[in-house]
C-alpha positions in Angstrom: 0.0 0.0 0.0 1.1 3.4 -0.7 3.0 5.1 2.2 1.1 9.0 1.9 -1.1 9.3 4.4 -3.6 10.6 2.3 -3.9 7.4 0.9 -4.3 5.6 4.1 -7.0 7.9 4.8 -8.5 7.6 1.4 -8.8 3.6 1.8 -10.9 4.3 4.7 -13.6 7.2 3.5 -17.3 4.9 3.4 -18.5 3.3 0.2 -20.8 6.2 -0.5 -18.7 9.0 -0.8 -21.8 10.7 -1.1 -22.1 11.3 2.5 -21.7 14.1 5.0 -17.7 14.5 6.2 -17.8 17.4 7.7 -20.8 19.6 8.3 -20.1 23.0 9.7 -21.6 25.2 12.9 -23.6 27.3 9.9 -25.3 24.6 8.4 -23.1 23.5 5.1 -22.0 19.9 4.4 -18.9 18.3 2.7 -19.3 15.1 1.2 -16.4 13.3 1.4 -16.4 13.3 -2.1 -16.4 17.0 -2.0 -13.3 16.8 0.0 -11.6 14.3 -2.3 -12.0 16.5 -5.1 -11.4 19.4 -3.4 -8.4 18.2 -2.2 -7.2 17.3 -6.0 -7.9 20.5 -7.5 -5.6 22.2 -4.5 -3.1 19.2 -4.9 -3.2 20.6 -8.5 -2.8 23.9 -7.9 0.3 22.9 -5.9 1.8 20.7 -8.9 1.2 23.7 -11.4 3.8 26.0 -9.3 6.8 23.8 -10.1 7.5 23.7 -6.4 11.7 21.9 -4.9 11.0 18.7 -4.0 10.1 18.6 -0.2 8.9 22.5 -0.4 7.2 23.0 2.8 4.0 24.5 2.8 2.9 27.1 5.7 -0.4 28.1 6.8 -1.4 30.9 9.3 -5.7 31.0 8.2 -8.8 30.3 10.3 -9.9 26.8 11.1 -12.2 26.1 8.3 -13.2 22.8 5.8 -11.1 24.3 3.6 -7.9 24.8 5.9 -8.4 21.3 6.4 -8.3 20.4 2.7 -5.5 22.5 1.9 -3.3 20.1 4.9 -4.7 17.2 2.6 -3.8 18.5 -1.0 -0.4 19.4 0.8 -0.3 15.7 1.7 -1.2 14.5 -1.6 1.1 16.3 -3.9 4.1 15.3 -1.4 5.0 18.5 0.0 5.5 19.2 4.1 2.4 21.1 5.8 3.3 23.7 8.2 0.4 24.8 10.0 1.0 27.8 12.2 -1.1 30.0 14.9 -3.1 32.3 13.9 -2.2 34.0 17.4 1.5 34.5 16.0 2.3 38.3 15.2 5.0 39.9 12.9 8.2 39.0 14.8 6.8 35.0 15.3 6.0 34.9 11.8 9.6 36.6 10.6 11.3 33.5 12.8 8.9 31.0 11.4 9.2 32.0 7.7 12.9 32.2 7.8 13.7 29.5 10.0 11.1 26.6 7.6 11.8 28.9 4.2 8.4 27.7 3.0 8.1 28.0 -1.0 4.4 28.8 -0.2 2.5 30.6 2.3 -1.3 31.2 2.7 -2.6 32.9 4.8 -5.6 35.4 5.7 -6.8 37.7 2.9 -6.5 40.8 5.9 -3.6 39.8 6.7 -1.7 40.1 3.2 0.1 43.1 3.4 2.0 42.6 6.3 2.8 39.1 6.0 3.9 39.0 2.4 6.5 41.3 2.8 8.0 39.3 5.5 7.5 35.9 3.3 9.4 37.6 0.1 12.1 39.0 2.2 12.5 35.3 3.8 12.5 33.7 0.1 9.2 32.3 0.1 7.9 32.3 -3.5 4.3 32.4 -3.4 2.3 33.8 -1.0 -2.0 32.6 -1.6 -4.8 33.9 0.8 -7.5 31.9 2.2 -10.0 33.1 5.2 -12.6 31.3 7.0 -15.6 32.2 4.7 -14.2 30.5 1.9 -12.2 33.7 0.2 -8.9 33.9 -1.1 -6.4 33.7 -3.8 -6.1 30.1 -3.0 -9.9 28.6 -3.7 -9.7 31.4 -7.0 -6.7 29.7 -8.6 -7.8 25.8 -7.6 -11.3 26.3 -8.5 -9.8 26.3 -12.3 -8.0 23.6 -12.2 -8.6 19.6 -12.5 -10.2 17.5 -9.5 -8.4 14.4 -10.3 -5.1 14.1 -8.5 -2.8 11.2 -8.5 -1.6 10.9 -5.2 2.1 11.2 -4.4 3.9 8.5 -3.5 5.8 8.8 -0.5 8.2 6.6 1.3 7.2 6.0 5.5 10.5 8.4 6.2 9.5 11.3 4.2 8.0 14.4 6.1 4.6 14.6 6.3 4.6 17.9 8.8 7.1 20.3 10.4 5.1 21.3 13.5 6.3 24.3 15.7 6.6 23.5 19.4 3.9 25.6 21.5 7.3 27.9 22.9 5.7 27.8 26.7 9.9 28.9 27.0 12.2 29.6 24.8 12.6 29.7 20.9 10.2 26.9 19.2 11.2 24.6 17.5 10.1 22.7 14.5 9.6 18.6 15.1 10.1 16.8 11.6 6.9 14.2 11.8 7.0 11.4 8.9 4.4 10.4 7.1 5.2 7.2 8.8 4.8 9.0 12.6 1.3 10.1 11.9 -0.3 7.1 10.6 0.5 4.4 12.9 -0.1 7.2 15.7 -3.3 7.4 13.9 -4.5 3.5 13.6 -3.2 3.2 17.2 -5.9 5.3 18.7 -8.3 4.1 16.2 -8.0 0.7 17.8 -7.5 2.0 21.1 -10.2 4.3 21.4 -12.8 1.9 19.9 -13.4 4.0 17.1 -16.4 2.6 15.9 -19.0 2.7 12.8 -21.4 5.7 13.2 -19.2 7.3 15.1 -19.6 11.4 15.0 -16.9 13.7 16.4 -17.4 17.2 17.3 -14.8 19.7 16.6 -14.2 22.3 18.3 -10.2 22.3 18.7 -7.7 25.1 16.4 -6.3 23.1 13.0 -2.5 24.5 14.1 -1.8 22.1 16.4 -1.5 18.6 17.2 -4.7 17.8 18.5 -7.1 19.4 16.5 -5.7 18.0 13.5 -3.3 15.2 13.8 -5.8 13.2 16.7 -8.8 14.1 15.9 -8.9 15.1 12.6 -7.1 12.0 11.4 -9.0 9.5 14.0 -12.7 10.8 12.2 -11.0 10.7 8.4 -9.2 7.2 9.3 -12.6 5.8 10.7 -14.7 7.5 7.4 -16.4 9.5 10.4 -18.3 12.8 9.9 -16.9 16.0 11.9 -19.4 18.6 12.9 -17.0 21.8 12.8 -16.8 24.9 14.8 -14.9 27.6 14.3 -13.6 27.7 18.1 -14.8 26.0 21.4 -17.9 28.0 22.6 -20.1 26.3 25.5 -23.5 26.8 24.5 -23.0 25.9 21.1 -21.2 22.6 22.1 -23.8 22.0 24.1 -26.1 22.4 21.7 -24.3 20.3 19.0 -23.6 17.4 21.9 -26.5 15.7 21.4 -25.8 15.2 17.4 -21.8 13.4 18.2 -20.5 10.6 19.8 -17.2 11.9 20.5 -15.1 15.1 21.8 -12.0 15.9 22.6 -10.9 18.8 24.2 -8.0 21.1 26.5 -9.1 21.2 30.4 -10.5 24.7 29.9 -13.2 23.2 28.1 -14.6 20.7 30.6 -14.3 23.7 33.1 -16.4 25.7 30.9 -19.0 23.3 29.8 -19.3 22.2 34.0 -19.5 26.2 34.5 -22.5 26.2 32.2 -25.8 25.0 33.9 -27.2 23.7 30.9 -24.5 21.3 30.7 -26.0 17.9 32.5 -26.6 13.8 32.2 -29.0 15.0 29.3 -26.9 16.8 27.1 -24.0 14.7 26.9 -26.2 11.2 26.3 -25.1 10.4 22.7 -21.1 10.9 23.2 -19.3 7.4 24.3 -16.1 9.0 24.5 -14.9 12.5 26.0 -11.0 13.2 25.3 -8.9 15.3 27.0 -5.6 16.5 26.3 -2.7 19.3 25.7 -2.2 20.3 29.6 -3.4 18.8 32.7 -6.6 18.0 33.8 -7.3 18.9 37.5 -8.5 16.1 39.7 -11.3 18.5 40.8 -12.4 18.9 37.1 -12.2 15.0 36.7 -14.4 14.3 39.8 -16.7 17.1 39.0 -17.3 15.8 35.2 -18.1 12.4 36.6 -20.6 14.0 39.0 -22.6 15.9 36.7 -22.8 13.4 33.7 -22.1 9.9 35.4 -19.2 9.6 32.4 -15.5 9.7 32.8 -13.2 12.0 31.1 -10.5 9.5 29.2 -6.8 11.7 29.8 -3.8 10.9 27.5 -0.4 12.0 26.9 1.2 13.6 24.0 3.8 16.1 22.7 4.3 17.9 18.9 7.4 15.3 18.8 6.0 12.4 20.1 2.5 12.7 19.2 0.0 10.0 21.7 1.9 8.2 23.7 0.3 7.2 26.7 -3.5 7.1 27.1 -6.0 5.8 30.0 -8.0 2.8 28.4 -11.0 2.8 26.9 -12.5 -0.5 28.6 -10.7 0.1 32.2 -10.1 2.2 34.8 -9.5 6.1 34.2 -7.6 7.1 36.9 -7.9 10.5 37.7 -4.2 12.5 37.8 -2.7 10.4 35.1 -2.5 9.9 31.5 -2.8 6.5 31.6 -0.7 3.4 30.2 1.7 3.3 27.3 0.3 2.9 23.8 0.8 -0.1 21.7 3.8 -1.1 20.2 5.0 2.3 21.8 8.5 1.8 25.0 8.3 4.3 27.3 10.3 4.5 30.6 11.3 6.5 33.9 14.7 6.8 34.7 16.9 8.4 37.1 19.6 11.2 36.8 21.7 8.1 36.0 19.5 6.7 33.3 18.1 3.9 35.6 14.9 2.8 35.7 13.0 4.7 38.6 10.8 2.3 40.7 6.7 2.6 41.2 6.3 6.1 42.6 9.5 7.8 41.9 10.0 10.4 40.4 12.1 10.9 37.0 12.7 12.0 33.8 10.3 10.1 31.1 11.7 8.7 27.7 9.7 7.1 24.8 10.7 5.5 22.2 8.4 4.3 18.9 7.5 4.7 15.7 5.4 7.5 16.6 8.6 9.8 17.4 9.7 12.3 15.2 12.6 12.4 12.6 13.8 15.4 15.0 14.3 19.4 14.9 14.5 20.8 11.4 17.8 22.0 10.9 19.2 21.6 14.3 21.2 18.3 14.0 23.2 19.0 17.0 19.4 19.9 19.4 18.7 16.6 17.8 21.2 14.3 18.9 21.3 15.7 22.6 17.5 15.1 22.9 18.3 11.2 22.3 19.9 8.4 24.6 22.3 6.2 22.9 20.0 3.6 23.2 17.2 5.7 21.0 14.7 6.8 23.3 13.6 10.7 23.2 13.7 12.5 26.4 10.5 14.3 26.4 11.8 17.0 28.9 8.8 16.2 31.5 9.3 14.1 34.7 6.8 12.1 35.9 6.3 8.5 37.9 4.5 5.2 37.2 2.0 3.9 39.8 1.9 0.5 41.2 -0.6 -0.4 38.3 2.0 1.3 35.3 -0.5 4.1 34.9 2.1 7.4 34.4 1.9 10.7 36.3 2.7 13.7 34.8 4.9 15.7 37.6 5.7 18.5 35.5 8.9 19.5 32.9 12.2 18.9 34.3 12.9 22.8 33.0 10.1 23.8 35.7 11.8 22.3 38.7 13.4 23.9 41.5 15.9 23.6 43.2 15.9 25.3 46.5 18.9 24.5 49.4 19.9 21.5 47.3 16.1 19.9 47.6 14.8 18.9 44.4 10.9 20.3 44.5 8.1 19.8 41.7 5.5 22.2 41.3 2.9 19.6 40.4 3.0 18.7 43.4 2.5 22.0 45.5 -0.5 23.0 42.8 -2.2 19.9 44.2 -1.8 20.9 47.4 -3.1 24.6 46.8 -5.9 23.8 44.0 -7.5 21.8 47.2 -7.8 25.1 49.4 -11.1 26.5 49.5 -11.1 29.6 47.3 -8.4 28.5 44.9 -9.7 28.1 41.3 -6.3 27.4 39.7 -2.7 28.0 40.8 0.7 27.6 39.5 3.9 27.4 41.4 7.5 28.5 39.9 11.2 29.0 40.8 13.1 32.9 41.1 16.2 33.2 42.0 17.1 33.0 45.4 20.4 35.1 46.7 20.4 32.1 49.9 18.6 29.2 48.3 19.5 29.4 45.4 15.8 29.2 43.9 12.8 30.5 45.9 9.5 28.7 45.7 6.6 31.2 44.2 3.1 30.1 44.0 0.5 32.7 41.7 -3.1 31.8 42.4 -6.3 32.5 41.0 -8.8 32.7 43.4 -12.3 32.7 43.2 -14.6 35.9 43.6 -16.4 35.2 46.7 -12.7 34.0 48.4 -10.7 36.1 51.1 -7.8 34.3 50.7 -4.6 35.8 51.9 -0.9 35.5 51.1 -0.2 34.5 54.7 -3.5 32.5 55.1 -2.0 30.2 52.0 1.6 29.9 53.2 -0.1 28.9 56.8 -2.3 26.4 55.1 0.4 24.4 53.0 2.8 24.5 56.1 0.6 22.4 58.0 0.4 20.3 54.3 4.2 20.0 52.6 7.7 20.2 54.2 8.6 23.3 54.8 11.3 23.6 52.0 8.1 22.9 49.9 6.2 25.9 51.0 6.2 29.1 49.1 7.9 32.1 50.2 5.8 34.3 48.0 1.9 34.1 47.2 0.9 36.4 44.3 -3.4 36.7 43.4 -4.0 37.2 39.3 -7.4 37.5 37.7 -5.9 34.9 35.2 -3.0 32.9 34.5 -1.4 33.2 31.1 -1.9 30.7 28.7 -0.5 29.5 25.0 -3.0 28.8 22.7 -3.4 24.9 23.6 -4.0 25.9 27.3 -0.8 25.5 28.8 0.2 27.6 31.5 3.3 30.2 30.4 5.3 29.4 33.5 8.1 31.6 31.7 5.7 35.0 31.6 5.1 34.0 35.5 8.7 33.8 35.9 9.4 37.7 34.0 6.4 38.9 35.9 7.4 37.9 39.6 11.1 37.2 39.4 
């Protein structure tokens, strides 16, 4: 069988390709042999620019059926999608552009002026526009051109995607992913996650990142499932759309919201088998909480833009709250000490996988690569966790985030848990700032509710009777929010700028 992962998906779209694939929040409906041919007449397009071998395509547009087709035609004329934030500004974009030289970008029509310049000046030869109510240079210049497209063959090594890290710190960089990576990562969770015949997922993720379109996008087109899209996650309208799905997946700030909205109950969520969550931890209180109100349990996995899923809790099993579950199939992933040895149940240490998920590495940065690999070929993800007595992993927190305060080694995870269970607390996050005595200083930022009179010295009092005192924070700081990247991940580095 041919190794593009269009074809893969393609093998697998129902014998009447006359039926709905996606149908969006306003009512209009993609067959999926509208997609098909869609996705041939961009794969055309593509072909007719005389595009380098391996030219990467970018993408900074609004989620949209057709932002989803152009990743496809990308796919089948054998080029290397990469999709970027629509959140990014000027100086993101400059480093983007320069740093994955795309021969063509596309990107929103109001956003043409800017951007161009910045994409000619980096090399980039063509530069198309698309926006969310189907507009744009790009859709003009297909809509001429054939909708028959031979797909490309491919070999399993060849990139499918050059995916940006989220940059919660630091510069990001871009993880290589093979066409290879994405479809066994793909028919993985399809088996795993009992993807099933009739099966319906609502969408209500970005297309930019790793779970809105490698697992969800490719677990509905693998399984010849329809997607109901929306344009972004919006609680009412979920709620509405719930009872026409029978699966979700979605960032922790989602399930809060939905629990947040009284309309959200036993009722509403009846149809969906499977609720997925993913990108940044979910609390234990959310977990508990979702349970309560809708007698159905929130199934947590593990993934990274390099890795893609890795660990997942099990679809028949238990879904233990706090962790992310058991390794995948066919997928080796281990704890070790600062030695490289194997940490025992409950101990804490830095986590390695190794599979055919795991990327080909960090474009152009051959040396990052090799450092980010054991001799023995396992990646170290940069996140430290443990393994329970029943080989379910915890997520502690990324070894960059620990602190180190009078020699003590001290996880944040941990002291969150402690201070998201104090009355008043909706959400905290604990970081490290320089210490002239300890070295490191132990700073927790809370975000407390609106009814609370919590106080710094009420909180430090609290979690000395809790944690050793090394543990406890020297500082307490109240924010109406904490900052977040655009898959819901806490920016522990703005913390560290703000209260340093």
């Amino acid at each position: 069988m041919m190794s593009n992962l269009y074809a893969l998906f393609a093998a697998n779209f129902p014998a009447d390709r006359r039926t709905c694939c996606i149908e969006t929040h306003d009512g209009l409906q993609y067959s999926w042999d509208d997609i098909d041919h869609a996705s041939g007449r961009m794969a055309n397009l593509l072909a007719s620019l005389a595009l380098p071998a391996g030219s990467r395509i970018a993408a900074q547009i609004e989620k949209s059926p057709e932002a989803l087709i152009l990743y496809l035609a990308t796919l089948r004329a054998g080029f290397v999608f990469v999709p970027l934030n629509t959140a990014y500004r000027a100086a993101e974009i400059d480093y983007f552009l320069n740093d994955a030289t795309p021969a063509l970008l596309v990107c929103a029509p109001s956003a043409f002026g800017w951007i161009s310049k910045l994409a000619f000046a980096a090399g980039t030869r063509q530069v198309l526009t698309l926006d969310d109510q189907r507009q744009g240079s790009l859709l003009e210049r297909a809509a001429v051109q054939p909708d028959f497209f031979e797909t490309v063959a491919v070999t399993d090594d060849d990139l499918a995607a050059l995916l940006y890290t989220s940059g919660t710190t630091g510069r990001s960089k871009g993880a290589m992913l093979t066409h290879r990576n994405l479809a066994t990562n793909a028919q993985v969770l399809q088996q795993y996650w009992h993807w099933q015949a009739g099966d319906v997922l609502l969408h209500a993720l970005p297309l930019f990142h790793i779970h809105g379109l490698f697992v969800a996008c490719h677990g509905a087109l693998l399984n010849g499932s329809k997607m109901i899209f929306l344009p972004r996650f919006d609680s009412a309208t979920v709620i509405r759309q719930l009872p026409h799905a029978t699966v979700f997946m979605g960032v922790p700030t989602f399930y809060v919201r939905l629990l947040a909205d009284p309309a959200f109950d036993h009722n509403a969520c009846a149809s969906i088998r499977l609720f997925v969550s993913g990108s940044a931890p979910l609390l234990l209180d959310t977990f508990d909480n979702f349970i309560a109100r809708t007698g159905q349990t929130i199934l947590e996995r593990y993934g990274m833009s390099e890795t893609a899923m890795m660990t997942s809790n099990p679809y028949d099993g238990a879904r233990i709250g706090g962790t992310v579950g058991l390794p995948l199939p066919g997928i080796a992933l281990r704890v070790v000490d600062e030695h490289g040895h194997p940490c025992a149940s409950g101990a804490i240490g830095a986590i390695e996988v190794r599979g055919p998920n795991v990327f080909k590495g960090y474009w152009q940065m051959p040396e990052k690569t090799a450092q980010e690999f054991t001799a023995d070929g396992y990646f170290i993800t940069g996140d430290v966790g443990c393994f329970d007595e029943r080989g379910y992993l915890s997520i502690v927190g990324r070894s960059k985030d620990l602190i180190i305060s009078g020699g003590y080694n001290i996880y944040p995870k941990e002291i969150e848990s402690f201070l998201d269970e104090l009355d008043g607390v909706e959400e905290s996050a604990v970081i490290g700032v320089p210490h002239p005595d300890f070295g490191e200083a132990v700073v927790a930022v809370i975000v407390a509710s609106k009814a609370a009179t919590l106080t710094a010295a009420g909180v430090i009092a609290a979690m000395k009777a809790s944690i050793a005192n090394f543990k406890v924070p020297k500082q307490v700081h109240f924010v109406d929010e904490l900052p977040r990247n655009a898959m819901s991940k806490v920016q522990k580095n703005v913390l560290r700028e703000r209260f340093g």
